[in-house]
C-alpha positions in Angstrom: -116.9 41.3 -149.5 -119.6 40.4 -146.8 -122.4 38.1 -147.3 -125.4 40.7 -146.3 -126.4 43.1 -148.9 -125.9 46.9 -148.0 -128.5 48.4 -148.8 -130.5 46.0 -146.3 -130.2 46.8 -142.6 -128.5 44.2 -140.4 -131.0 43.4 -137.3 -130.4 41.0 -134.3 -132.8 37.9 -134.6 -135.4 38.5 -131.9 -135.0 37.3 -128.5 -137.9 34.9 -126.8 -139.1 36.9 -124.0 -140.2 35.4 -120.5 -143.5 35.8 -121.4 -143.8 34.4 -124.7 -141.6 30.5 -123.6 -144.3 31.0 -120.2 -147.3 28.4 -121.0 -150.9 29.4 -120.8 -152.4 28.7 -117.7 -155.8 26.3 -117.9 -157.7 29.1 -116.2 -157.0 31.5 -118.8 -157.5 29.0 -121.4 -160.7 28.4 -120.5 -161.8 31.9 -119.9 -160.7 33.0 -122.9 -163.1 30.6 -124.6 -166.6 32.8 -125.3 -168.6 29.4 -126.5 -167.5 27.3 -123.6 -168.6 29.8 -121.2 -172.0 30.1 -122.6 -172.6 26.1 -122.6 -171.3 26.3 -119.5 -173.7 28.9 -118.2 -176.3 27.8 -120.1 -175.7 23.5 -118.5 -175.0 24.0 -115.2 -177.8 26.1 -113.8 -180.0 23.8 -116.1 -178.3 20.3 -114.6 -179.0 22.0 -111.3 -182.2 23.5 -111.7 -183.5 19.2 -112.8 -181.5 17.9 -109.8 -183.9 20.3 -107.2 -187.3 19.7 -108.8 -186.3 15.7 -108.6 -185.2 16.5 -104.8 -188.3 18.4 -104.5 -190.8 16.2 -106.0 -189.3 13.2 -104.6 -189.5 15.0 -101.1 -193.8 15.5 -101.1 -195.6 12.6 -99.1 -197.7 9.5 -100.9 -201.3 10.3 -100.9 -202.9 7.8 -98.8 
């Protein structure tokens, strides 16, 4: 007598594909990330938007 019941199917244990052992690349990690891109988005026009008016205001001559 075997060791499988018959009246379940006997199925080959599935096989790891190339893509699925592959690791995630950073890139797609992070784009794939809705929250980070909108702090992101959101900070670095902001961050550069402060740095310019300092430039600019630190740029206009002293009143004598």
């Amino acid at each position: 007598m075997s060791d499988t019941p018959l009246d379940q199917p006997h199925t080959q244990p599935k096989q790891a594909t190339d893509d699925e052992l592959d690791p995630i690349p950073f890139m797609q990690q992070l784009l794939d990330n809705p929250f980070l891109l909108l702090f992101l988005g959101v900070t670095f026009p902001t961050v550069f938007y402060i740095i310019w008016g300092i430039i600019e205001i630190t740029s206009i001559p002293l009143a004598n």
